[in-house]
Every structure is written in structure tokens, then in C-alpha cells.
KESE-694124 format. One record per atom (N, C-alpha, C, O): residue number from 1; chain; atom name; y negated, z negated, x negated. Coordinates in steps of 0.1 Angstrom, whole numbers, always signed. Example, Ala and Ser with C-alpha at 12.3 -4.5 7.8 and 13.67 -1.06 7.14 Angstrom:
# KESE-694124
n; chain; atom; yy; zz; xx
1; A; N; +57; -78; -132
1; A; CA; +45; -78; -123
1; A; C; +33; -78; -132
1; A; O; +33; -85; -142
2; A; N; +22; -71; -128
2; A; CA; +11; -71; -137
2; A; C; +0; -79; -129
2; A; O; -11; -80; -134
# end
This chain:
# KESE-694124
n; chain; atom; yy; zz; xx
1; A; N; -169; -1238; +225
1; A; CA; -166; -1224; +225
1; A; C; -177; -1216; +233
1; A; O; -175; -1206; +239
2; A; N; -188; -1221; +232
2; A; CA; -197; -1209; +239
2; A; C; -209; -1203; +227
2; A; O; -215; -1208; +219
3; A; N; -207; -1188; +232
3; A; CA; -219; -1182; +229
3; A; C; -230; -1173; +236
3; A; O; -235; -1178; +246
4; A; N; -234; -1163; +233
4; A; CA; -248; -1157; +242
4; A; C; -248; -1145; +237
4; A; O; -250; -1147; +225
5; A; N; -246; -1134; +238
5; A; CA; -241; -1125; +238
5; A; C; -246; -1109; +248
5; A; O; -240; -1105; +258
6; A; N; -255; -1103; +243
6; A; CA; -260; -1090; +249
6; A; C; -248; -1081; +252
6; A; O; -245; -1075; +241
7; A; N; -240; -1078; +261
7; A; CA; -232; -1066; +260
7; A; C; -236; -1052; +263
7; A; O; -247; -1050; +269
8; A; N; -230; -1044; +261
8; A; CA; -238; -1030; +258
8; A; C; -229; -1026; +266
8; A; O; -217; -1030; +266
9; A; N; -233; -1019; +274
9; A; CA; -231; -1010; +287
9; A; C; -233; -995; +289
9; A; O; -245; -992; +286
10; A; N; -226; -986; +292
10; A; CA; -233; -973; +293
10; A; C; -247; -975; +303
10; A; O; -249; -980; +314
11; A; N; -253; -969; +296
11; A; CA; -269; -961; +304
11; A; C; -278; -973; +301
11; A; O; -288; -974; +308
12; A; N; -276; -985; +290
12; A; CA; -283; -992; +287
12; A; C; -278; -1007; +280
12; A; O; -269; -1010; +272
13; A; N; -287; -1016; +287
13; A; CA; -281; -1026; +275
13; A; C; -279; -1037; +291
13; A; O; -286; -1036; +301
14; A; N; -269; -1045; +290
14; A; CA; -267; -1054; +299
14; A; C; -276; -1066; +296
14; A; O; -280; -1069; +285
15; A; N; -278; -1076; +312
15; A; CA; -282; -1086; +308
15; A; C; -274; -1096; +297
15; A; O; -262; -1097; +296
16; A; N; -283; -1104; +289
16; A; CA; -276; -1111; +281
16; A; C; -266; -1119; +293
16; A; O; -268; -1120; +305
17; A; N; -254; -1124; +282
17; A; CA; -247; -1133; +293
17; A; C; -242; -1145; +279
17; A; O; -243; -1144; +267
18; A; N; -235; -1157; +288
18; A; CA; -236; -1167; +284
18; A; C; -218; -1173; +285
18; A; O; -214; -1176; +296
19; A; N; -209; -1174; +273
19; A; CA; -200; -1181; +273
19; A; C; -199; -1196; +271
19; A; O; -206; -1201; +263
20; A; N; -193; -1201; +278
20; A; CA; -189; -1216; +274
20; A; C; -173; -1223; +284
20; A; O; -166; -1221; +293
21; A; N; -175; -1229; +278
21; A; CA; -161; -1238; +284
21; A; C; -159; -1240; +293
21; A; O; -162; -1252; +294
22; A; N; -153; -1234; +310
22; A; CA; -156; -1236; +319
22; A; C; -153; -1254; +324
22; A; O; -146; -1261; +316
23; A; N; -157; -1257; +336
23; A; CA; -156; -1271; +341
23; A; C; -151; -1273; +352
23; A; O; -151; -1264; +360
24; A; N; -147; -1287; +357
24; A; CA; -143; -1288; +372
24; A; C; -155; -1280; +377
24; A; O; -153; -1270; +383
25; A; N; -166; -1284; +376
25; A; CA; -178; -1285; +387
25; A; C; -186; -1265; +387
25; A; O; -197; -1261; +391
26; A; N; -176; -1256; +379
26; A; CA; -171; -1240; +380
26; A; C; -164; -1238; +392
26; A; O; -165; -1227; +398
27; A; N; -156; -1249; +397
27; A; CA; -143; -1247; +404
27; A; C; -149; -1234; +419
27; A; O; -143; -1224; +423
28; A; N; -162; -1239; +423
28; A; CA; -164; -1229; +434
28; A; C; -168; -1218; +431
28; A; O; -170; -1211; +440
29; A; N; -172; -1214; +420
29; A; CA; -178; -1200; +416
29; A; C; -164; -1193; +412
29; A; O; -161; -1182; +415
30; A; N; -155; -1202; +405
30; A; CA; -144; -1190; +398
30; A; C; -134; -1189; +415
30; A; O; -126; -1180; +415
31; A; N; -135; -1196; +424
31; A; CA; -126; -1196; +433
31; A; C; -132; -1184; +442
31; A; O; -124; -1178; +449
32; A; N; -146; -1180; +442
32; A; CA; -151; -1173; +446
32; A; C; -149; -1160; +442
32; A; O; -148; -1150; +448
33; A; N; -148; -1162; +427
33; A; CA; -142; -1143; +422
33; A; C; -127; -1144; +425
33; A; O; -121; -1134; +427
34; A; N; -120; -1158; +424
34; A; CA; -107; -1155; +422
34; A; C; -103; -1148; +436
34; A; O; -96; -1138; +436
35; A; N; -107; -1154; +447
35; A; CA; -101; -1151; +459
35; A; C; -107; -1134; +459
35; A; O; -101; -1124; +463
36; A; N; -119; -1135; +454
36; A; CA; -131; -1114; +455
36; A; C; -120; -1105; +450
36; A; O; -116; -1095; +456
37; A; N; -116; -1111; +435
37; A; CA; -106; -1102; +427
37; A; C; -90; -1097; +431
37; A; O; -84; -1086; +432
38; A; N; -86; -1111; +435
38; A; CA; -75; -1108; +437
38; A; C; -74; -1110; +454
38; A; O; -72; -1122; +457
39; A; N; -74; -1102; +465
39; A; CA; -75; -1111; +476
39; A; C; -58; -1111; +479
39; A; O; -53; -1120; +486
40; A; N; -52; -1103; +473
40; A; CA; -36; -1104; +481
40; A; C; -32; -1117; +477
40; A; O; -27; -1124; +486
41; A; N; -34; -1123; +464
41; A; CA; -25; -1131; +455
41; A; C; -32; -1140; +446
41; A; O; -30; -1139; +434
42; A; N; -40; -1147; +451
42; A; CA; -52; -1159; +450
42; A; C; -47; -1166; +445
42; A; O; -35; -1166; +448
43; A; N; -53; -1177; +434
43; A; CA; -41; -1188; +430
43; A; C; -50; -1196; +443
43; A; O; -60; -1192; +448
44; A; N; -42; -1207; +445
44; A; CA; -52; -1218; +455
44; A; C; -60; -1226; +448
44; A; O; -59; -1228; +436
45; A; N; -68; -1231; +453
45; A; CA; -79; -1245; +450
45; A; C; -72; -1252; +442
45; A; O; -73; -1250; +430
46; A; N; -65; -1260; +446
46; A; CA; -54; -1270; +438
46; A; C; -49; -1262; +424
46; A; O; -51; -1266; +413
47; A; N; -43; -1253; +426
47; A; CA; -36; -1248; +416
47; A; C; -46; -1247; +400
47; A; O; -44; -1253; +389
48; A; N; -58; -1235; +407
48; A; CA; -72; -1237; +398
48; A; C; -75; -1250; +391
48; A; O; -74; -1252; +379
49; A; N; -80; -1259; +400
49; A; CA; -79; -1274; +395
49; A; C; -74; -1278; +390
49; A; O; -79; -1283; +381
50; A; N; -59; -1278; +391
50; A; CA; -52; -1283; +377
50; A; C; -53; -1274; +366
50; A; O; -58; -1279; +356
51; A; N; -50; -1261; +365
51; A; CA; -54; -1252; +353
51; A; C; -69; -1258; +344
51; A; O; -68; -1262; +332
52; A; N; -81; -1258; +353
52; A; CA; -94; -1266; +343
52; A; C; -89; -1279; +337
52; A; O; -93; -1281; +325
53; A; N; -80; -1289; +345
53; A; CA; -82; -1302; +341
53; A; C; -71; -1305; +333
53; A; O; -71; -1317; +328
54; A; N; -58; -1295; +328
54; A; CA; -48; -1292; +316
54; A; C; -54; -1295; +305
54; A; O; -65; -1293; +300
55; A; N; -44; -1301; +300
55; A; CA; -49; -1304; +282
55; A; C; -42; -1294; +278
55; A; O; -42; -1292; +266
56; A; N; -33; -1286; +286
56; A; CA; -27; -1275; +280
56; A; C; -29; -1260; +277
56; A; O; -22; -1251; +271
57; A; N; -46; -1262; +286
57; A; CA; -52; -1250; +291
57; A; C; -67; -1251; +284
57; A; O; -75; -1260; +283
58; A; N; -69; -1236; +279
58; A; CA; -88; -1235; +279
58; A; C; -93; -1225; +286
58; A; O; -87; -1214; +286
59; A; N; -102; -1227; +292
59; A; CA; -108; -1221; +307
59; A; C; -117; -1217; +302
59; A; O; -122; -1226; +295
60; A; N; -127; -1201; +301
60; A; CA; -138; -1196; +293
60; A; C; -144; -1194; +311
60; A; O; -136; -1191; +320
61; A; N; -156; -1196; +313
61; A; CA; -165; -1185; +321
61; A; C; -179; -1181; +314
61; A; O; -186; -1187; +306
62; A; N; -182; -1166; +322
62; A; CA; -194; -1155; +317
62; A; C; -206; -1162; +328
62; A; O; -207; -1161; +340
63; A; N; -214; -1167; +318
63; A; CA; -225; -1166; +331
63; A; C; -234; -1154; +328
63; A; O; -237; -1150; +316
64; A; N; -239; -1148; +338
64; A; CA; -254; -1139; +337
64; A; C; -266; -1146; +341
64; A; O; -267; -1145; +353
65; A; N; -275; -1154; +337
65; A; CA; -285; -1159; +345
65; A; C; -279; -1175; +346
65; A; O; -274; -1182; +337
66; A; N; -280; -1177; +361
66; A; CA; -275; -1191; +363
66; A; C; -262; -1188; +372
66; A; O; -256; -1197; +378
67; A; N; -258; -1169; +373
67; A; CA; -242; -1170; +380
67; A; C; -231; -1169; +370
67; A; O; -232; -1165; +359
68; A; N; -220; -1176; +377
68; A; CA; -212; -1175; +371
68; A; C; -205; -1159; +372
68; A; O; -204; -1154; +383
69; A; N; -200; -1151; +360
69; A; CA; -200; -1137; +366
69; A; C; -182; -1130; +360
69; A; O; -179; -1118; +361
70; A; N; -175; -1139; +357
70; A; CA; -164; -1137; +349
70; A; C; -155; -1155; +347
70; A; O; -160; -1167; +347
71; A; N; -143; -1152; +346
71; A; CA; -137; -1164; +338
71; A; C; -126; -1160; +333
71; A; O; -124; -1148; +337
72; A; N; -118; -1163; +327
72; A; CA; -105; -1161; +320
72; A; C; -99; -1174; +319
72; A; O; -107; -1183; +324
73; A; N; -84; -1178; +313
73; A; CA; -77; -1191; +309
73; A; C; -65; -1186; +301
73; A; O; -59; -1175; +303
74; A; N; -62; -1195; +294
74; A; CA; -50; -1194; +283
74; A; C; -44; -1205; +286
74; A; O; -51; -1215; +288
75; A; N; -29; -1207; +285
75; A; CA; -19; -1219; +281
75; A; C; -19; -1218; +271
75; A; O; -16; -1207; +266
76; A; N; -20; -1228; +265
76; A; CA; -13; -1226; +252
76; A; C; -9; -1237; +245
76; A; O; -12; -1238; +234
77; A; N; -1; -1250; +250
77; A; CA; +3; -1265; +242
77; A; C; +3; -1262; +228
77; A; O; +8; -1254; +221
78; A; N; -6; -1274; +225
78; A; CA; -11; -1278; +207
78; A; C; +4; -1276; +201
78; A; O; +13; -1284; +205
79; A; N; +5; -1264; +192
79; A; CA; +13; -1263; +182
79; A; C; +28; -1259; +192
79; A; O; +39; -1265; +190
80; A; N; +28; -1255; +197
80; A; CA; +40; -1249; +205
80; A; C; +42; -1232; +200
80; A; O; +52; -1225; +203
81; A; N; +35; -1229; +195
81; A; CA; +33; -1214; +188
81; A; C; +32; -1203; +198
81; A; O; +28; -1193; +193
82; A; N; +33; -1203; +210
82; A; CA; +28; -1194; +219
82; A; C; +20; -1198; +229
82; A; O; +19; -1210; +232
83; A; N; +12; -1190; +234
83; A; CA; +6; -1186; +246
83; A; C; +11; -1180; +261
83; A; O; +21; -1172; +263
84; A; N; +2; -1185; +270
84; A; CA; -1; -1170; +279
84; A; C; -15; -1169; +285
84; A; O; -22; -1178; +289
85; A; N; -16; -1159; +284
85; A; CA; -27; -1154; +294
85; A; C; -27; -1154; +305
85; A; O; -25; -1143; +311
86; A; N; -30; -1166; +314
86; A; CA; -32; -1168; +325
86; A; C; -38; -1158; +339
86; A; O; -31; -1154; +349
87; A; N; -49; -1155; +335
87; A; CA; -62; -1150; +344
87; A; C; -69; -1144; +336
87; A; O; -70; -1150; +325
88; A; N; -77; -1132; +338
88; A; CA; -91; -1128; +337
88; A; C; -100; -1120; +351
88; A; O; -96; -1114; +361
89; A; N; -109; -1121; +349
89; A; CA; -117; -1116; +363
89; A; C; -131; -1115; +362
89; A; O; -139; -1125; +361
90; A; N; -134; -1103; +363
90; A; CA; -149; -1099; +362
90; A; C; -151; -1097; +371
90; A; O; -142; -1092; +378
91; A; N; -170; -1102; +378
91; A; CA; -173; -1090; +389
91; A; C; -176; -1081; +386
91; A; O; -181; -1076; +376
92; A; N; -169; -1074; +401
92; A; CA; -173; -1058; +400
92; A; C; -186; -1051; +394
92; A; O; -188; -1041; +387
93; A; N; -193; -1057; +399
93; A; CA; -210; -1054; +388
93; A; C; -214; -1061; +379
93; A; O; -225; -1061; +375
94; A; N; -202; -1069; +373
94; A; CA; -204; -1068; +356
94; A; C; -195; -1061; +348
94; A; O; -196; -1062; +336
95; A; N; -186; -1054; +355
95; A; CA; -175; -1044; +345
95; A; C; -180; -1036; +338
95; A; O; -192; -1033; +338
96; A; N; -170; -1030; +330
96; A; CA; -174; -1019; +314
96; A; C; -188; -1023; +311
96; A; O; -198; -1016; +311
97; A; N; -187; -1036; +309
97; A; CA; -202; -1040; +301
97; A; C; -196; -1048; +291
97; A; O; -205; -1057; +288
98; A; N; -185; -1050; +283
98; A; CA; -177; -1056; +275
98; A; C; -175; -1073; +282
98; A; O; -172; -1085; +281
99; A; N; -177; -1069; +286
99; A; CA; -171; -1086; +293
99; A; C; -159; -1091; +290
99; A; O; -160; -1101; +284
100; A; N; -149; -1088; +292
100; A; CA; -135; -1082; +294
100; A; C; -133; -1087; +282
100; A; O; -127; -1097; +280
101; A; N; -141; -1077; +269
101; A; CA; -136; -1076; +252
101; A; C; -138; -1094; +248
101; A; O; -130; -1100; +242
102; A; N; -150; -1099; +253
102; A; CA; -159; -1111; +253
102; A; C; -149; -1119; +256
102; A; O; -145; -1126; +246
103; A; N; -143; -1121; +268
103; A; CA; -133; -1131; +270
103; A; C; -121; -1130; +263
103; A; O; -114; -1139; +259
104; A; N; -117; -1114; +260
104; A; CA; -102; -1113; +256
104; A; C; -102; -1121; +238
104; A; O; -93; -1128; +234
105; A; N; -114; -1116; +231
105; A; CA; -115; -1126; +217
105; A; C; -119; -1142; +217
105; A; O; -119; -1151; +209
106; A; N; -122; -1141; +227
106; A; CA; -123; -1160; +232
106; A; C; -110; -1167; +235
106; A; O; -106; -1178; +232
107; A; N; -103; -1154; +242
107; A; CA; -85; -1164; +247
107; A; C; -80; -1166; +233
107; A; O; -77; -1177; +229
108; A; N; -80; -1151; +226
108; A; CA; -68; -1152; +214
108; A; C; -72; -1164; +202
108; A; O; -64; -1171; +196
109; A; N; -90; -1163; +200
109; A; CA; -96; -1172; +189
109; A; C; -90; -1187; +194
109; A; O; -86; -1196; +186
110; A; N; -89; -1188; +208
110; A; CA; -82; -1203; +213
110; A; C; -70; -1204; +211
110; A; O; -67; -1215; +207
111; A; N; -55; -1192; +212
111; A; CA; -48; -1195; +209
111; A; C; -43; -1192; +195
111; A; O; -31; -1189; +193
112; A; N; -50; -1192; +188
112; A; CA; -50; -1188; +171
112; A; C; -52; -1207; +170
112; A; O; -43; -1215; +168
113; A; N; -66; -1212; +174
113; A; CA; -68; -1219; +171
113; A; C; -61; -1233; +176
113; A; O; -67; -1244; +174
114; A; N; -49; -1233; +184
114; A; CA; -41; -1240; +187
114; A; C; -27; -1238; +185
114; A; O; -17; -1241; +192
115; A; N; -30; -1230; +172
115; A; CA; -11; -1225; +164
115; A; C; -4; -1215; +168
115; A; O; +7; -1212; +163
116; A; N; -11; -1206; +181
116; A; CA; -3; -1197; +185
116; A; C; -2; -1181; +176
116; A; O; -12; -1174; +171
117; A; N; +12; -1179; +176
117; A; CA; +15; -1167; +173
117; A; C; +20; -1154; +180
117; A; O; +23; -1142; +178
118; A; N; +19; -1163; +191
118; A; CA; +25; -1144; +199
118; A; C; +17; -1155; +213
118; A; O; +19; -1168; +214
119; A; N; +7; -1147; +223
119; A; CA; +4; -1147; +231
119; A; C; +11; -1137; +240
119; A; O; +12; -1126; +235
120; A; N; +15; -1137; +253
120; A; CA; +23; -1130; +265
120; A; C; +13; -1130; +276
120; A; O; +6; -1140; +279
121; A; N; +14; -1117; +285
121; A; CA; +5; -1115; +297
121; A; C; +10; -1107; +303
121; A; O; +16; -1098; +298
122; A; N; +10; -1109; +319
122; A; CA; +17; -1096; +329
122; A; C; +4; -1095; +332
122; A; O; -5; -1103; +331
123; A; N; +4; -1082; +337
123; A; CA; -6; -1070; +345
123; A; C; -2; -1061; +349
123; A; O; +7; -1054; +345
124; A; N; -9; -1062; +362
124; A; CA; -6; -1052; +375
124; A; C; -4; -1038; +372
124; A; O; -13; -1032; +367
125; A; N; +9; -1031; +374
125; A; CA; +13; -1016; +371
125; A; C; +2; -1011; +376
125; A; O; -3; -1002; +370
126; A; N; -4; -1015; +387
126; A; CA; -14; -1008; +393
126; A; C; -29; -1009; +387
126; A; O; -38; -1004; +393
127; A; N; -30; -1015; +374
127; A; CA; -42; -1014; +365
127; A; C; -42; -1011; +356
127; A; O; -42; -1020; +347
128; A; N; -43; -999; +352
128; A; CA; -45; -994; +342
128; A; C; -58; -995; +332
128; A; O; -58; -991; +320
129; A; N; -68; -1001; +338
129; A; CA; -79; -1000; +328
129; A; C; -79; -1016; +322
129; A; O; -87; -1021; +314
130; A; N; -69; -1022; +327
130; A; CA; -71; -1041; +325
130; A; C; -58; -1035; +315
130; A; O; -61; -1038; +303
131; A; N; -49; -1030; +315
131; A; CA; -37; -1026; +303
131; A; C; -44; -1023; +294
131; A; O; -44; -1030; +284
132; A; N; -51; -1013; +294
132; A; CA; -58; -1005; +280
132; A; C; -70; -1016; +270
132; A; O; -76; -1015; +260
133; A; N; -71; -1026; +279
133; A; CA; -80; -1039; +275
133; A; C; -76; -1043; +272
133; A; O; -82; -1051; +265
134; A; N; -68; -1045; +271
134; A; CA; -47; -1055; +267
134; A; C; -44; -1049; +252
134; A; O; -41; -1055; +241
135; A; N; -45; -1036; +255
135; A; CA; -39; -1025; +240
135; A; C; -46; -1025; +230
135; A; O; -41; -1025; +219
136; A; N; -60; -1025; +234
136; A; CA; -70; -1020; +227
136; A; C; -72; -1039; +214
136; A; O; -78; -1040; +203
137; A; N; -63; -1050; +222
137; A; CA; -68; -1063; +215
137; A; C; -53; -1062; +210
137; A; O; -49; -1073; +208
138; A; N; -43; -1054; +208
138; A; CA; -33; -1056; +198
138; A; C; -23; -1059; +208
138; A; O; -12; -1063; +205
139; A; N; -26; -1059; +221
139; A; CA; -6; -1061; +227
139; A; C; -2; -1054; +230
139; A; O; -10; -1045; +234
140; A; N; +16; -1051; +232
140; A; CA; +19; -1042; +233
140; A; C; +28; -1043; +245
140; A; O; +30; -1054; +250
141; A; N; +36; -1033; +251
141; A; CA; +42; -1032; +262
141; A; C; +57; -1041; +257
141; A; O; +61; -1035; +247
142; A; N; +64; -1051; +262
142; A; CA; +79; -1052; +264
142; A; C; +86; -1057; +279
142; A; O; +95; -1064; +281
143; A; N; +81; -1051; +286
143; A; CA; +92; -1052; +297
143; A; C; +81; -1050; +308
143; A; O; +69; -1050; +309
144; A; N; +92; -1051; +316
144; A; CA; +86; -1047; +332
144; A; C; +92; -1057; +346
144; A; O; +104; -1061; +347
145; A; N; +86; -1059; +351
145; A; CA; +91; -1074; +360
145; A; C; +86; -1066; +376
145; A; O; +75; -1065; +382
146; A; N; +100; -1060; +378
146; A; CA; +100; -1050; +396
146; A; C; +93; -1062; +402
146; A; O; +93; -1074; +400
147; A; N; +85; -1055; +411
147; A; CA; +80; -1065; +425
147; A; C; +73; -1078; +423
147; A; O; +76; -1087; +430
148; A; N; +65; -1080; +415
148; A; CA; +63; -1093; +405
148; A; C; +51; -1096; +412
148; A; O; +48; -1108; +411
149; A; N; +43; -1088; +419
149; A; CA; +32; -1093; +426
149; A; C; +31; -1093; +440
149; A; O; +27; -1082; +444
150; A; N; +34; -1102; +451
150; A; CA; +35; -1101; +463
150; A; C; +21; -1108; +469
150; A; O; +15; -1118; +465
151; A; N; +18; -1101; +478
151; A; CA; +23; -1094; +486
151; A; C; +27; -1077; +486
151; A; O; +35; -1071; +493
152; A; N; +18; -1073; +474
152; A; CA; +17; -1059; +473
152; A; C; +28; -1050; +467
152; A; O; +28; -1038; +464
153; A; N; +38; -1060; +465
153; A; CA; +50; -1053; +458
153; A; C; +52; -1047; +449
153; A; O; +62; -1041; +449
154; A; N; +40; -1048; +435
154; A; CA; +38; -1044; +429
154; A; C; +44; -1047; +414
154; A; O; +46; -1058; +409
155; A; N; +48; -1036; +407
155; A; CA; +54; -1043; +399
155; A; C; +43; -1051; +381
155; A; O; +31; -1049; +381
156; A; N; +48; -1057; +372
156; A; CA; +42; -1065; +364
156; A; C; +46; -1058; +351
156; A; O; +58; -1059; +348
157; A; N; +37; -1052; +343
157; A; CA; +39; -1050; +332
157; A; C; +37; -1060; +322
157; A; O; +25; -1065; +322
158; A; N; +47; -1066; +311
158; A; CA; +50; -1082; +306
158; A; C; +43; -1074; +293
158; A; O; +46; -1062; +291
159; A; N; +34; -1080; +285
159; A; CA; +29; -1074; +272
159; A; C; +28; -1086; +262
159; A; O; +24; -1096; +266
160; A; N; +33; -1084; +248
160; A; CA; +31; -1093; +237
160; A; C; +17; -1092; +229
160; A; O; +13; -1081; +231
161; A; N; +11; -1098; +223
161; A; CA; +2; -1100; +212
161; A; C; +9; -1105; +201
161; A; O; +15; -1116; +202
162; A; N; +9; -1097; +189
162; A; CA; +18; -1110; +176
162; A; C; +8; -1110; +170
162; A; O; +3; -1100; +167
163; A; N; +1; -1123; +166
163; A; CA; -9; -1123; +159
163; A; C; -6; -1137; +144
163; A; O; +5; -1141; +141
164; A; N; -18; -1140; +140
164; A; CA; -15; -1154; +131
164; A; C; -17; -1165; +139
164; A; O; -23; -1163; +149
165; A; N; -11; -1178; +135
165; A; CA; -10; -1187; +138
165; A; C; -22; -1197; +131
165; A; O; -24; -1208; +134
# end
């Protein structure tokens, strides 16, 4: 699953960047954004580690150069018909450079291509530009989960994708 990929950015063209399958030996770069991105609500080391080493899971990271600059992950068990959207996470100075779009057609082409028909994802009430990244790839709003992110108390907007299997 990797490709190479110029993204276009306002006020010019972004460095090329580089998809491929992420690996254990990722584990300290994505733990690096994971804890940058999210600092309230970090998954742990361990936790990460098993997500890469799942046969149940496909792990994408963006490199720019030789950094790692993005990752995303999907569950999705062979032929179980759904998904979820685990994680996504760009650095801050690689956003609105389609990054985002890059990974979001990498999760779904993975759970298309592992029988899924409805992919599921919560996101932070408090992000609206990561929702409209969500909408803009076909999911839509069904429910709301109060208080779903702690420490911040934030609540979880739950969104469907129905796509083909």
C-alpha cells in the first residue's frame, strides 16, 4: 500500500511525501506525534504496539523526506464487513496539504479491500475541521457519545461511512 504523492497546498505545492505500510520499527516516530497530537489522551506504547502487530489492523504512515510526518490505522477483521477508524494524525506543519484526504482513501481502499461495508469513527466535538474530512469522504453523523474523551470531557461525535464491500 504505498505510494508517492505531491500534495497541493495553498500558496504552492508541498514537498512530495511518501505512503507505505507502517512498521514496528515506526513505533517511535508515530508515538512522537501520537503523544504531540493528542497530549490529554495518548494511546500508550504498548497499546500502539499491538495495533502495528494486529492481523486485524492496517497501519498507513506519511513520510516527507526521511520523517515520518502523519499515520492513520483501521480495524477491520478479514470479512467481518465492518470497520473502524482507529487514529489519524498529521503534524502541525504538514496540515491542509491533503494529507488527511491521502490517508482517509488509504483507510477506506483497506477496508473495501478486506470486505468492509460500513466503516465507523468518533471525533472530537471539539474538531471541526477533522469532521468536515470525515464528510467530505462520505460519512455521516449518527450519534453522539457525552464525555467520551477524558480527560477533556469532551464529547465524541460517532460517524458511519456506507460504502461497497
Amino acid at each position: 500500500m504505498a505510494s508517492t504523492r505531491g500534495a497541493a497546498g495553498s500558496g504552492g505545492t508541498a514537498p512530495a511525501i511518501r505512503v507505505r505500510d507502517a512498521e514496528l520499527a515506526d513505533l517511535d516516530a508515530i508515538m512522537a506525534l501520537e503523544t504531540a497530537t493528542f497530549p490529554g489522551d495518548a494511546w500508550s506504547r504498548d497499546l500502539m504496539a499491538a495495533e502495528l502487530a494486529s492481523p486485524h489492523t492496517v497501519y498507513v504512515v506519511v513520510e516527507s523526506g526521511d520523517e515520518v510526518v502523519a499515520y492513520a490505522g483501521l480495524s477491520a477483521p478479514a470479512g467481518a464487513g465492518q470497520g473502524d477508524i482507529q487514529t489519524i494524525a498529521v503534524d502541525p506543519t504538514h496540515r491542509r496539504l491533503g494529507i488527511g484526504t491521502v490517508l482517509m482513501q488509504q483507510l477506506l481502499g483497506a477496508a473495501r479491500a478486506r470486505g468492509a461495508s460500513e466503516v465507523f469513527l468518533e471525533v472530537r466535538a471539539d474538531n471541526p475541521g477533522a469532521e468536515e474530512l470525515y464528510r467530505r469522504h462520505g460519512f455521516v453523523r449518527i450519534g453522539v457519545r457525552p464525555h467520551y474523551y477524558q480527560p477533556d470531557d469532551v464529547d465524541a461525535i460517532v460517524m458511519r461511512w456506507e460504502g461497497e464491500g
